[in-house]
N, C-alpha and C positions, 0 to 999 in steps of 0.2 A: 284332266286330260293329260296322256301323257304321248307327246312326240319324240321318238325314236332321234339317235343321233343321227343315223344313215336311216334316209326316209323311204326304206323299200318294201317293198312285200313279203322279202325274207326275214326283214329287222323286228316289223310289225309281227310278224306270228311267232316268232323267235320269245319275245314280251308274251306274248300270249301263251304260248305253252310253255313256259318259264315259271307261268301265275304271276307276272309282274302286273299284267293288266289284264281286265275283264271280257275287255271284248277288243275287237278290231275293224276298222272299217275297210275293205277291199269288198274291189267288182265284184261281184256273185257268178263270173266265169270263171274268175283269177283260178282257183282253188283247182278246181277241178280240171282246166286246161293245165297247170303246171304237174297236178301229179299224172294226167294221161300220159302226156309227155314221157315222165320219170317212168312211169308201169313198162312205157313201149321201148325205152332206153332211147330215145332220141334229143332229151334234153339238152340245152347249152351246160354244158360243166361249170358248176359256180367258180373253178380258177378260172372261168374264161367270159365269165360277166353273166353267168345265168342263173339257179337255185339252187338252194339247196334239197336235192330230191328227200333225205332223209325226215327233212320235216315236213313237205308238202303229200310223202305218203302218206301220211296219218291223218290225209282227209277223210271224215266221216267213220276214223274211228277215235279222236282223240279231239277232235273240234270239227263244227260246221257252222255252218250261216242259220242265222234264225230269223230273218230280215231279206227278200227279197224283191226284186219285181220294182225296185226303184229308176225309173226308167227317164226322168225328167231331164239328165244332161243329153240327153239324144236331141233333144228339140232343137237346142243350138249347136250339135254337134259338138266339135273341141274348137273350135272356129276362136279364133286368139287375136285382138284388138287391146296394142297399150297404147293408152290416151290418157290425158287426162281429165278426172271427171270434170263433168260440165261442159265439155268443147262441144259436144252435139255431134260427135263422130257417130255415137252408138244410133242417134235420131236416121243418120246416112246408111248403117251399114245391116240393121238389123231389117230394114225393109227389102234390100237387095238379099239378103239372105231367104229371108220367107219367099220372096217371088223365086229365087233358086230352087229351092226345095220343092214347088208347084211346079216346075217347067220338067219337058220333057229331058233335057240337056241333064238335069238331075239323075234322072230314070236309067239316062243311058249312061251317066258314069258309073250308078251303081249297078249296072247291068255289064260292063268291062271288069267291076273288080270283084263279080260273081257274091254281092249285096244285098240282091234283089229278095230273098227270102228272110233275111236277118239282116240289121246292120243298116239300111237304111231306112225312114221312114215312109211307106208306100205313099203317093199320090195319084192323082186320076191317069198319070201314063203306064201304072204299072197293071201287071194281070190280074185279073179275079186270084184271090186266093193268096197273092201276095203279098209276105208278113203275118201270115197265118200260123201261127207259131206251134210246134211238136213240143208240149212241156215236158213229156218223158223223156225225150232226148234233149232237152234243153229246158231243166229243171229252174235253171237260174235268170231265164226272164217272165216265170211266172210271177204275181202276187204271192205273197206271202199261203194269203187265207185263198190260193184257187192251184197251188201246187196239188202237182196229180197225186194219188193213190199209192203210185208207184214211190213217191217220195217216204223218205221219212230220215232220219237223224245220220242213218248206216250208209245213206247214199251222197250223207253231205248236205243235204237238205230239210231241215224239221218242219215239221205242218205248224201251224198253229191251234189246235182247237181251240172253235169259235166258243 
């Protein structure tokens, strides 16, 4: 395994299409949100703390994700508790978390920060149909082996055949 000096998403692909290393771990949005961005010219200017558009266009033709649909940090959100193990904080904090995520108070924050469809996990306050996810437009929270038709390597996203 090799970690980058500067631990960023530009360092990481930088290694990668370099051929210093094989593969890379980033979100299965990453990619594709930063080169949209670059396409539309609205990115952060990397002197100004953003990417480098020159390598993040070369998504889906010079690398893509072959791995996706990994969905398991959603569960606890990024919800951040330093403790020390053993104190029995997580025993406290992790029940008041699940009873959050069941409540409507839940429903309505992600329904203020426009979530409601992607980004948070639906519970019994949200609508039919909600988190019903368009994989063609949102190739990167399917499964690997249930990415659409529409997918394939040129879009940044490789099938897998089964």
């Amino acid at each position: 395994m090799v970690v980058p000096e500067e631990t960023t998403n530009d360092a990481a692909l930088a290694l990668l299409l370099a051929g210093s290393v094989d593969l890379v771990y980033i979100y299965a949005d990453q990619a594709s949100s930063y080169k949209k961005e670059c396409d539309e010219g609205i990115a952060t200017p990397l002197s100004q703390g953003g990417w480098d558009c020159a390598m993040w266009q070369r998504f889906g033709t010079d690398f893509a994700y072959i791995h996706t649909g990994i969905d398991e940090y959603m569960n606890g959100g990024t919800t951040l508790s330093m403790h020390k193990i053993g104190s029995g904080i997580s025993d406290i904090l992790n029940p008041e978390i699940d009873d959050f995520m069941e409540s409507k108070a839940y429903f309505k924050l992600c329904e203020k920060y426009g979530l409601t469809e992607s980004g948070c996990i639906p519970n019994d306050h949200f609508p039919d149909g909600a988190g019903d996810i368009d994989y063609d437009a949102t190739p990167y929270f399917a499964l690997t082996n249930d990415l659409p038709a529409s997918a394939s390597c040129t879009t940044g996203y490789c099938q897998c055949p089964q």
